[in-house]
C-alpha positions, 0 to 999 in steps of 0.5 A: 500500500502506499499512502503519505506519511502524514496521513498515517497514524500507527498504534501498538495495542491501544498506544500510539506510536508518536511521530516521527515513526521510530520503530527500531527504538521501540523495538518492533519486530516484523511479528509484531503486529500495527494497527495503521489508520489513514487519516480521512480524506487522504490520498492513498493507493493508485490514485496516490500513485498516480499523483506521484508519477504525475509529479515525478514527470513533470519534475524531469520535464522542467529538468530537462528544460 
């Protein structure tokens, strides 16, 4: 899934993970187990990737000029 970080609000059980995001320092494992909650309205999945291919593209053309 892809989504903008600030859309994103992780939780460990019932606490939530402050910003910005340190997983390492608390220790997480890849069997823990994250609640993720995108915040309303936000751009998330193909149409996210859509606008960031869009912005990419347009970043290379005025490169390119």
């Amino acid at each position: 899934m892809n989504a903008n970080y600030h859309d994103l609000s992780l939780f460990l059980g019932a606490k939530r993970i402050p910003e910005p995001f340190c997983l390492v320092d608390m220790g997480i494992t890849k069997e823990t187990v994250l609640d993720v909650q995108i915040a309303e309205g936000a751009l998330y999945g193909e149409a996210l990737r859509a606008q960031v291919l869009a912005e990419i593209e347009e970043e290379e053309r005025l490169a390119q000029e």
